[in-house]
C-alpha positions as CSV (number, residue, x, y, z in Angstrom):
1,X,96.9,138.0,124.6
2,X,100.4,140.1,124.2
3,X,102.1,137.1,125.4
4,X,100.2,134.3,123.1
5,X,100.6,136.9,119.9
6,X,104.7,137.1,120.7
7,X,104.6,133.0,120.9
8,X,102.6,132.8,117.7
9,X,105.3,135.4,116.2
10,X,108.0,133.3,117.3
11,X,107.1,129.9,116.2
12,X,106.4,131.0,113.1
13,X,109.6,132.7,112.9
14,X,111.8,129.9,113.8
15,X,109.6,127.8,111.4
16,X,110.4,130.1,108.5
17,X,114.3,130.2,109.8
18,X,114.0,125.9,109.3
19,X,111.8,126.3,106.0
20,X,114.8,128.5,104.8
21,X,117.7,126.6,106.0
22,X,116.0,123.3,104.7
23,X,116.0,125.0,101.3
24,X,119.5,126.0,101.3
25,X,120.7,122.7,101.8
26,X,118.5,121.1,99.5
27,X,119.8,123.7,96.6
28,X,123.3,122.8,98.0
29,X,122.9,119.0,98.1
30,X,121.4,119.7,94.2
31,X,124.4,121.1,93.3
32,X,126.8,119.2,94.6
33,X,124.8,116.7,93.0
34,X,124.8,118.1,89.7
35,X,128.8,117.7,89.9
36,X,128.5,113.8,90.1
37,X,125.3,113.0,88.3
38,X,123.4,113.6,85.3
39,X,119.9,112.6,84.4
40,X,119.6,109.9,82.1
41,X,118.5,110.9,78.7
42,X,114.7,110.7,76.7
43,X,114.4,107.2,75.5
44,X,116.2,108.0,71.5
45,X,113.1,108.6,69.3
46,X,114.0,106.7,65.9
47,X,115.8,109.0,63.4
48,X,113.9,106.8,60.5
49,X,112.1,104.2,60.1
50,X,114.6,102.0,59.6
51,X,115.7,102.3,62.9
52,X,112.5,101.6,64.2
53,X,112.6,98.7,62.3
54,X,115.9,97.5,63.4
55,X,114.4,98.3,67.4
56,X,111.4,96.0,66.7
57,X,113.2,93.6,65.4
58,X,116.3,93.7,68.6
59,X,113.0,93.2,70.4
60,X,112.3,89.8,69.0
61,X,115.8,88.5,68.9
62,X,116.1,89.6,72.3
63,X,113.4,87.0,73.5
64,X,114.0,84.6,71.2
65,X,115.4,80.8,72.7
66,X,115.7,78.7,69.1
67,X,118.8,79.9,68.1
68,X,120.5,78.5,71.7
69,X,122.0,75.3,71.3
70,X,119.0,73.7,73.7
71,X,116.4,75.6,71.9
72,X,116.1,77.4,75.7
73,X,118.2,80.2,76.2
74,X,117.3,83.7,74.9
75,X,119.0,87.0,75.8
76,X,115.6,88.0,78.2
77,X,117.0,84.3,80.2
78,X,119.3,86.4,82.5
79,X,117.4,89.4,82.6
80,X,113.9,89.2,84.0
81,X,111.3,91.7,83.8
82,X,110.5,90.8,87.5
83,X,113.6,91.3,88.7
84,X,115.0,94.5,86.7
85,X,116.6,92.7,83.8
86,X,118.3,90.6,86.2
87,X,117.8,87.0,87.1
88,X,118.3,86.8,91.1
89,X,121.1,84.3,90.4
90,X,124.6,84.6,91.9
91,X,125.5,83.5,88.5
92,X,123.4,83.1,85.3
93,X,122.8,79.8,84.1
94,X,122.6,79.6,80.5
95,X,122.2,76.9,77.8
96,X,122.0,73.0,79.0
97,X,122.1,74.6,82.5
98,X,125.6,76.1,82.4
99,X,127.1,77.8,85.2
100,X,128.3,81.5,83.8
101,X,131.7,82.8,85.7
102,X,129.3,86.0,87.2
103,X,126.5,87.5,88.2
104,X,124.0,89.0,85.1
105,X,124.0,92.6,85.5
106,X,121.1,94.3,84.5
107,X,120.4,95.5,81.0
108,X,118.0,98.1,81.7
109,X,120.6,101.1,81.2
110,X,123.5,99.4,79.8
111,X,123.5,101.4,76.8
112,X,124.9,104.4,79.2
113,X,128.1,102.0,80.0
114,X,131.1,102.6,78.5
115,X,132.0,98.8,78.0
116,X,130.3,95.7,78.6
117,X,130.6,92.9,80.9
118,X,132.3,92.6,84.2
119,X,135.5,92.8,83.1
120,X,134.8,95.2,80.0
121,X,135.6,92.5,77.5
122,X,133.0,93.9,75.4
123,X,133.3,97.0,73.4
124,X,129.8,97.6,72.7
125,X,126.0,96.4,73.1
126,X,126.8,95.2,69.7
127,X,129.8,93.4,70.4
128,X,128.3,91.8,73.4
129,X,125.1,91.0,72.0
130,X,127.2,88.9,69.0
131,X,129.8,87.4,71.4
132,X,127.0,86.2,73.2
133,X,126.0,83.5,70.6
134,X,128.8,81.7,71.4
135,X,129.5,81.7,74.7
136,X,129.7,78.6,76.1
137,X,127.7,78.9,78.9
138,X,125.1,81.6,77.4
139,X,123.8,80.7,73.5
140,X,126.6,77.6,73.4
141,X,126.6,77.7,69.3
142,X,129.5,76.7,68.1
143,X,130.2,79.4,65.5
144,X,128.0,82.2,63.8
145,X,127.3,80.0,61.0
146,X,125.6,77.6,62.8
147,X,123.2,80.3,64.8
148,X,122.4,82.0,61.8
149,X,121.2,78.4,60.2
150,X,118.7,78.2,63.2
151,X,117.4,82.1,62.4
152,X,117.3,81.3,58.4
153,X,115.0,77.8,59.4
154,X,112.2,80.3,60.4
155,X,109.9,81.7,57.8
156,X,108.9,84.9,58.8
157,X,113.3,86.1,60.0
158,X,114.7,86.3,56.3
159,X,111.6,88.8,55.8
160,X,112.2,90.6,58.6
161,X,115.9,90.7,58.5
162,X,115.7,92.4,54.8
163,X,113.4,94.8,55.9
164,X,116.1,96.0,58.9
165,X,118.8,95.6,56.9
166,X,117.8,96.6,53.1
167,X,121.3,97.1,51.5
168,X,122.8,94.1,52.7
169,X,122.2,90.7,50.3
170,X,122.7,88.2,52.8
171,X,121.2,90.3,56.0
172,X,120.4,87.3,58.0
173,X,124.0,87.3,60.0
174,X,125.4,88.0,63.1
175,X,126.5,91.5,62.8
176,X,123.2,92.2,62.0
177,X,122.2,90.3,65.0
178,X,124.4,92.3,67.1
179,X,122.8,95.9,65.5
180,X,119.3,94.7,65.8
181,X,119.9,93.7,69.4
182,X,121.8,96.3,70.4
183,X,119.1,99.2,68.6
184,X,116.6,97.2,71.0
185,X,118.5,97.5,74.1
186,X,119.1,101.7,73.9
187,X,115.2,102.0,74.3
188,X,115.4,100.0,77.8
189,X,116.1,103.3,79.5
190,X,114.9,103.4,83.2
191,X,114.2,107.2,84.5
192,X,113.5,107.2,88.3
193,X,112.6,109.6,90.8
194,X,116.2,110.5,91.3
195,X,116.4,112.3,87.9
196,X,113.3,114.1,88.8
197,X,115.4,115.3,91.6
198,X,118.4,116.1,89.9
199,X,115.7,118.3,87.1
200,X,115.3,120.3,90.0
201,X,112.2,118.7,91.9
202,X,113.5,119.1,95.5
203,X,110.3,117.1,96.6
204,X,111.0,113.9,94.4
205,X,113.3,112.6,97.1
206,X,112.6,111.8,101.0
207,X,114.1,113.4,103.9
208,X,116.1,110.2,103.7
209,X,116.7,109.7,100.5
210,X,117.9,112.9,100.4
211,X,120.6,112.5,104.0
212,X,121.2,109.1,102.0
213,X,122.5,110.9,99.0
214,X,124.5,113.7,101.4
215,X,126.0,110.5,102.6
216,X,126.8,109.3,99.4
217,X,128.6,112.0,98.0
218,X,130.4,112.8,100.9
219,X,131.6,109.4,102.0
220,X,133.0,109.6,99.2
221,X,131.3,106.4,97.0
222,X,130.4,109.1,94.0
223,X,134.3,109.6,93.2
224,X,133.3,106.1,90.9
225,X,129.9,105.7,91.2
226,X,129.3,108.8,89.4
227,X,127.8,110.2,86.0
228,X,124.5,109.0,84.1
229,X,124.5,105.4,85.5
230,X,126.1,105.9,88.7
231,X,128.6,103.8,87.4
232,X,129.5,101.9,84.4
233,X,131.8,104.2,83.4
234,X,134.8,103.4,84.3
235,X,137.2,100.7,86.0
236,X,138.4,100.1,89.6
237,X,140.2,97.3,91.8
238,X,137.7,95.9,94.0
239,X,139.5,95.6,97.2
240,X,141.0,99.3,97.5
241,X,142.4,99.2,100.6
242,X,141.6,95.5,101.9
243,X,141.1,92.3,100.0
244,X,137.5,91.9,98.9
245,X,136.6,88.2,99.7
246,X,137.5,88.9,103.2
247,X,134.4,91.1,103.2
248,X,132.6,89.0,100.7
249,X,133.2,85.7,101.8
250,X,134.0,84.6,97.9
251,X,136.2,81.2,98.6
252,X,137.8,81.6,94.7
253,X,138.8,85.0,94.2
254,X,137.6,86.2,90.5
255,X,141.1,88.1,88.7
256,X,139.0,90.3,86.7
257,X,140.0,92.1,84.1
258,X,144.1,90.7,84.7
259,X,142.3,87.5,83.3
260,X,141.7,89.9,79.9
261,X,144.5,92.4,79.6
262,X,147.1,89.7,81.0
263,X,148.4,92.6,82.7
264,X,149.3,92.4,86.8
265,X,147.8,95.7,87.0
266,X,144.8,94.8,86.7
267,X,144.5,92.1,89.2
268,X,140.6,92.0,90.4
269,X,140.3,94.8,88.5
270,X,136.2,95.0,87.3
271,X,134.0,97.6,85.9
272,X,132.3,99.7,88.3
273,X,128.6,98.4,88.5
274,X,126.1,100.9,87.8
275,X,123.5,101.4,90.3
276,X,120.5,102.2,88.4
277,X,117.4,99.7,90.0
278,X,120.3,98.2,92.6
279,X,117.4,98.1,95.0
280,X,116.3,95.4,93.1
281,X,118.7,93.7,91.4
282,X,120.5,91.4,94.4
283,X,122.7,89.6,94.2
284,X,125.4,91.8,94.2
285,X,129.1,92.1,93.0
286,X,130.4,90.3,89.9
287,X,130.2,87.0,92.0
288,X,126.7,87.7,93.4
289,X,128.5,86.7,97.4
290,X,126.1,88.9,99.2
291,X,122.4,88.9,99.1
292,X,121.8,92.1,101.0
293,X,122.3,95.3,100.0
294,X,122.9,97.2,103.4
295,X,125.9,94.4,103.7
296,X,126.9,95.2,100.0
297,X,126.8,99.4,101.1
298,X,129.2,98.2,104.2
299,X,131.5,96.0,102.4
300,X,132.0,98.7,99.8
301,X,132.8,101.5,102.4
302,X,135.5,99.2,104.0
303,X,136.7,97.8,101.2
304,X,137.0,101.0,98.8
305,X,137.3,103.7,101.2
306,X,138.3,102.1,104.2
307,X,135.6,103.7,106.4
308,X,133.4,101.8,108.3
309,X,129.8,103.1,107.7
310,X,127.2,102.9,111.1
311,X,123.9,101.5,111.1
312,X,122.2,104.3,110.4
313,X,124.7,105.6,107.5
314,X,124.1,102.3,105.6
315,X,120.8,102.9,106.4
316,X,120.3,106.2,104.6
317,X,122.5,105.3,101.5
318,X,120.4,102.5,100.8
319,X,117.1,104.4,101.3
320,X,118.6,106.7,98.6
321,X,119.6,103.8,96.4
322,X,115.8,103.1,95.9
323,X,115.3,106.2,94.7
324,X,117.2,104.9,92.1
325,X,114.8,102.4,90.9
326,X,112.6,103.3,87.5
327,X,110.0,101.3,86.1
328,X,110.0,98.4,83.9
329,X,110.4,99.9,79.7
330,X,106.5,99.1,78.0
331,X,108.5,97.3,75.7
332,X,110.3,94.6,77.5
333,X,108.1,92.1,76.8
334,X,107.9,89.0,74.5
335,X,106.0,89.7,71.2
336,X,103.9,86.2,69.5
337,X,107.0,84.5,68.2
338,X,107.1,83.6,64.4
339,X,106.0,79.8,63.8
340,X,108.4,77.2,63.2
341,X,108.5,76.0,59.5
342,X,105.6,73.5,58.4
């Protein structure tokens, strides 16, 4: 009996040692966390109405194909509900089938980036959402005018437009496009269980999830993938310490932002991709060359840190990159559209 009672005594000593250890490195892996990574914020409640309005409204334009130049192509064409406001593509295809340059990033989150687009060419959701009527191989219009024309054709828009946009006398334009859009897209917030974690629920992340994340951080891929979105806020050469489409297998190497600032600094220089729902959101880089993510994990270590990750280090990471996935805004969804005119 002395000698089962001592056993007992022991075990459960050596289990309360563990218990205590796992709960210091837990606290420590949540603070070191906390120096990377912040939570993403509540979904904005509307300071007015009009807000609201202009939100509902972003909602509609968002989904709506008649003012392409195919009468096809809406915003919600390159970003799926299925596939986390992506479209599974390499590269989007937009209006009469066009080929975009890159890959569709996800909007889910994009209000958290600092620019937009690949190569930050974009200021702003607004700017981007504006641009984006012309773009040759996304809404294809040939200037504002001629977009706004299709808008001012349907009934029920110059209602809704003066409603949104009460002050203005000729609302129906493309700023206003842009605003409306743009007020629509900073509700498509994705919260996952990686910001319960980071509120301080230790149990919100797996053993592996959480060894994933230790990984993470101290491999060193938070020094850009860092901050609300885990990216998106900031810029980086792709190919750090070895050229990228050796990795990637891309046969025309992309310039990136040199294309933009014509400056040889910035040779392949891109935004850093956030990694909010990048579980789900293949395929990956700006030219969507690799299909897999543990491949994408592997290429980044070698190409950006020059460290070559094992098996069972990719493995982790990517088990904590799913922690990153949220789900799928209520509101990302079509409403009835407004019927053509009679």
């Amino acid at each position: 009996m002395r000698k089962s009672a001592l056993f007992i005594a022991s075990t459960a000593a050596i289990l309360s040692t563990a218990a205590i250890a796992e709960t210091l490195d837990t606290k420590k892996l949540l603070n070191d966390a906390h120096a990377s990574f912040q939570p993403l914020p509540s979904v904005p409640v509307a300071k007015d109405s009009l807000q609201a309005v202009r939100a509902e409204l972003g909602r509609r334009l968002f989904f709506e194909n008649r003012v392409s130049m195919d009468g096809n192509v809406s915003c919600s064409h390159c970003h799926l509900p299925d596939k986390q406001a992506t479209d599974g593509l390499p590269k989007a295809v937009g209006v009469f089938g066009k080929e975009n340059p890159r890959n569709a990033p996800s909007i889910f989150n994009a209000a958290m980036n600092f620019k937009q687009h690949w190569r930050g060419d974009r200021e702003s959701l607004e700017e981007q959402a504006e641009k984006s009527l012309l773009g040759p191989a996304s809404f294809g219009n040939p200037d504002q005018a001629t977009a706004m024309g299709k808008l001012k054709a349907i009934p029920a828009y110059p209602d809704a437009f003066a409603k949104a946009f009460p002050d203005d006398k000729d609302p129906i334009n493309s700023r206003n496009w842009g605003i409306a859009v743009a007020a629509f897209e900073w509700t498509l917030l994705t919260p996952s269980r990686f910001d319960a974690f980071l509120s301080g629920d230790a149990k919100a992340l797996s053993p592996q999830e959480q060894a994933g994340l230790r990984k993470f951080i101290d491999t060193g891929c938070a020094t850009c993938h860092n901050g609300v979105g885990l990216g998106g806020n900031s810029f980086q050469k792709f190919g750090v310490t070895e050229d990228y489409w050796k990795e990637t297998g891309a046969t025309n190497p992309d310039k990136g932002r040199a294309d933009v600032t014509k400056n040889d600094d910035d040779l392949y220089v891109f935004k850093v991709a956030s990694l909010r729902n990048v579980a789900k959101t293949a395929p990956y880089f700006h030219d969507g060359s690799v299909d897999d993510l543990t491949k994408a994990v592997k290429i980044m270590g070698k190409t950006q840190l020059d460290k070559t990750l094992s098996d069972k280090d990719a493995a982790d990471i990517v088990a904590f990159l799913g922690s990153l996935t949220g789900p799928v805004p209520a509101n990302y969804s079509a409403p009835e559209p407004y019927p053509d005119a009679k």
